[in-house]
C-alpha positions as CSV (number, residue, x, y, z in Angstrom):
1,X,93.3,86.2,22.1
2,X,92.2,89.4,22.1
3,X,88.8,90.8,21.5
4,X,89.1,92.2,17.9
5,X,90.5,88.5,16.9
6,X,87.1,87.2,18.9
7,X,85.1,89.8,17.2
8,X,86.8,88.9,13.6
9,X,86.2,85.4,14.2
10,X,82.5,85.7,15.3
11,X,82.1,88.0,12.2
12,X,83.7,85.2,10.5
13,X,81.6,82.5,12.1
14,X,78.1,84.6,11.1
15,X,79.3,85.0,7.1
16,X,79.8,81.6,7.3
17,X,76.3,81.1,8.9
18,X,74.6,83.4,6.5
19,X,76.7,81.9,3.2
20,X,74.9,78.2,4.3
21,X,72.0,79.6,4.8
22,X,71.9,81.4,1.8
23,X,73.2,78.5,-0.1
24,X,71.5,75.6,1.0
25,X,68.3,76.5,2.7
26,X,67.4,79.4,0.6
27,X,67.2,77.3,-2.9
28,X,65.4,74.2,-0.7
29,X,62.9,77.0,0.1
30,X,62.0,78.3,-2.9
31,X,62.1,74.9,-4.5
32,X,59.3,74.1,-1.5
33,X,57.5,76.9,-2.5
34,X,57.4,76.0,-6.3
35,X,56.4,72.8,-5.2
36,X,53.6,73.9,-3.0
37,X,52.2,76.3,-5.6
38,X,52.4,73.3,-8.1
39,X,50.5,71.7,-5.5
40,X,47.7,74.4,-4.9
41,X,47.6,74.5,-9.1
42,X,46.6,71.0,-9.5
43,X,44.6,71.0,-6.7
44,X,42.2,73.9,-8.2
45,X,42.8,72.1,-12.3
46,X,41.5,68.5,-9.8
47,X,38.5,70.5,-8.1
48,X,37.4,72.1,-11.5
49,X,37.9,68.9,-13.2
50,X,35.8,67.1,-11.0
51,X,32.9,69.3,-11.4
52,X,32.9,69.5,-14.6
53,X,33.2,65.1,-14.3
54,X,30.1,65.6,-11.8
55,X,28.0,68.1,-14.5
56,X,29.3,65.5,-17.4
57,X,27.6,62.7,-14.9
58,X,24.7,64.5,-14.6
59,X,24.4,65.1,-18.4
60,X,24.7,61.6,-18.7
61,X,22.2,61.1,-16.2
62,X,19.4,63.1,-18.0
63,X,20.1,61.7,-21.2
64,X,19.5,57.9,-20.0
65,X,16.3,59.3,-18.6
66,X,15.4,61.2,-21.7
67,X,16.3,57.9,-23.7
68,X,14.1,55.8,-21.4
69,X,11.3,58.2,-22.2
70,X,12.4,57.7,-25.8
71,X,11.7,54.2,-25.7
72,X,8.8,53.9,-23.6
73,X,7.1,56.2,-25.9
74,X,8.3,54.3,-29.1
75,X,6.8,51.6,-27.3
76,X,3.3,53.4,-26.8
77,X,3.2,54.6,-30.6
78,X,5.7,52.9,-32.7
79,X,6.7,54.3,-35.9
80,X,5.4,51.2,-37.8
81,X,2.6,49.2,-37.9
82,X,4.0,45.9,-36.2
83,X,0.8,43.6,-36.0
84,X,3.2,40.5,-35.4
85,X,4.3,42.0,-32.0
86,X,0.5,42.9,-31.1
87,X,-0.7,39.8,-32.0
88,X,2.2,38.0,-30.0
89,X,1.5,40.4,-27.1
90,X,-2.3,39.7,-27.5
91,X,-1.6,35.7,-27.4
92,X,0.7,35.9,-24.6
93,X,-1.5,37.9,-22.4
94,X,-4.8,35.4,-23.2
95,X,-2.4,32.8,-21.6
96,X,-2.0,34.6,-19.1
97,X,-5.5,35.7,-18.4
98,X,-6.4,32.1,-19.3
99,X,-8.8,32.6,-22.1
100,X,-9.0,31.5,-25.9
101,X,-8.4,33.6,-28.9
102,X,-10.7,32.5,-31.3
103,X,-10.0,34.8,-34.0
104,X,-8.0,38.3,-34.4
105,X,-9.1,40.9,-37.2
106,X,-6.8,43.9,-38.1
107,X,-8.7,46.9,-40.3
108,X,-6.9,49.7,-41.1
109,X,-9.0,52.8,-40.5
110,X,-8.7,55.6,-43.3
111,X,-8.7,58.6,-41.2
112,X,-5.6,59.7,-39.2
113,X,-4.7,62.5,-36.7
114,X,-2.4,64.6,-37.0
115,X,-0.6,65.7,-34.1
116,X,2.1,68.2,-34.8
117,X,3.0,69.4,-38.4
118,X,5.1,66.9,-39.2
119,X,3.3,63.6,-37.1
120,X,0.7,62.1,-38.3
121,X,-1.2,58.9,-36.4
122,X,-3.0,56.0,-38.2
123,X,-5.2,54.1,-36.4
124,X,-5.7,50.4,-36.4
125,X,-9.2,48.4,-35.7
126,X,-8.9,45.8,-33.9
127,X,-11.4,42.7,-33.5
128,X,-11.3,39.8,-30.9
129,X,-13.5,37.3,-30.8
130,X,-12.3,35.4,-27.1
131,X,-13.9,32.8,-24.6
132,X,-13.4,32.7,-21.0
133,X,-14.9,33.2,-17.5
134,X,-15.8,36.5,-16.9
135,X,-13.6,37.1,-14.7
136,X,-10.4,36.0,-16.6
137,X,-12.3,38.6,-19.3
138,X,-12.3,40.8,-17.3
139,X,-8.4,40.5,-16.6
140,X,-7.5,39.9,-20.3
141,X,-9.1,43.7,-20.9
142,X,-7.2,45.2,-17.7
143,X,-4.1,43.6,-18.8
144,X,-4.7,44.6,-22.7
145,X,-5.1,48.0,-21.3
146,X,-1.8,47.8,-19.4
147,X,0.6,47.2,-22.2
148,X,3.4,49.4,-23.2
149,X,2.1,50.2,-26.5
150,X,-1.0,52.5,-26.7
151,X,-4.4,50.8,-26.8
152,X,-8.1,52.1,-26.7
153,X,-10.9,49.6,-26.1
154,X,-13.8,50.5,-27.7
155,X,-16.1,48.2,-27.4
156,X,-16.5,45.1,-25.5
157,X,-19.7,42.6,-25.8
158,X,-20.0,39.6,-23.6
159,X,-22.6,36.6,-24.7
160,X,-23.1,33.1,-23.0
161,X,-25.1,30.4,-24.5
162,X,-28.0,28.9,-22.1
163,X,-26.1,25.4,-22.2
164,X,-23.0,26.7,-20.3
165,X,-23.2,30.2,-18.3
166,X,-19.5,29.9,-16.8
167,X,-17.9,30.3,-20.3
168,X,-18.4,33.5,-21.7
169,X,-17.9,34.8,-25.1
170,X,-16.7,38.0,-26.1
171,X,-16.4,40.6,-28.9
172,X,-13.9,43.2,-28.0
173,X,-13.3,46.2,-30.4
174,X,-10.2,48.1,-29.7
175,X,-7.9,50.7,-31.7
176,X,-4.1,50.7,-32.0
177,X,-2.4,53.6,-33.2
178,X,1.3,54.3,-34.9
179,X,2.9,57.3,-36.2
180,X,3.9,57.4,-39.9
């Protein structure tokens, strides 16, 4: 063989080369590359969609807190004037406290306070007439104080009779309030 039939066939051979190259690898390539850039594009949509997940979270987040604060404070000043949940509240913390309600006396008071423009509180006067030890008295008004639901004792008057100086009486004046 000579050298220009070695030379054809090596020029032969490399077309040959370059055609598979340029036929095969080149379209796997650029397919790769689509694929990678596809890749990189969701990536960047997956990383911007889970921030905007994590700022929706924390949305969420503060609006369970401001919602908790809702209800705490339509707890503390309810929008109506439920006396059957006081006065449940009021038996259920003389058990606890261990003393005897002898009577319960609700007066509305006729003056209100206006807090905003548009809120305006009414107060309710409220009148216990208990007996107890002093000490379980003493834990009655601490716990009374203590509720969720806004109360202001006013007054409190203790009395014992000569016969029996453990077992107290007491008068307690306190105000509830509710917004209209």
């Amino acid at each position: 063989m000579s050298n220009i039939t070695k030379i054809i066939f090596i020029v032969i051979a490399l077309i040959a080369i370059t055609l598979l190259l340029v036929l095969y690898i080149v379209p796997n390539l650029s397919a790769r590359i689509e694929t990678s850039k596809a890749i990189e594009t969701e990536r960047e949509d997956n990383k911007a969609f889970r921030e905007r997940l994590r700022e929706l979270l924390l949305e969420r987040d503060e609006y369970n807190a401001l919602n908790a604060k809702y209800q705490k404070f339509s707890l503390e000043l309810p929008s109506e004037n439920d006396i059957e949940i006081f006065t449940d509240e009021i038996y259920d913390i003389a058990k606890y406290a261990n003393v005897s309600i002898n009577s319960i006396e609700y007066t509305e008071k006729s003056s209100s306070v206006k807090v905003e423009e548009e809120t305006e509180i009414l107060i309710t006067e409220v009148k216990l007439l208990l007996e107890g030890s002093y000490y379980n008295i003493l834990n009655f008004i601490r716990t009374m104080e203590n509720i969720p639901r806004i109360v202001a004792i006013e007054d409190v008057i203790l009395q014992s009779t000569v016969d029996e100086y453990e077992r107290l009486s007491a008068y307690i004046t306190a105000e509830i309030y509710y917004k209209i």
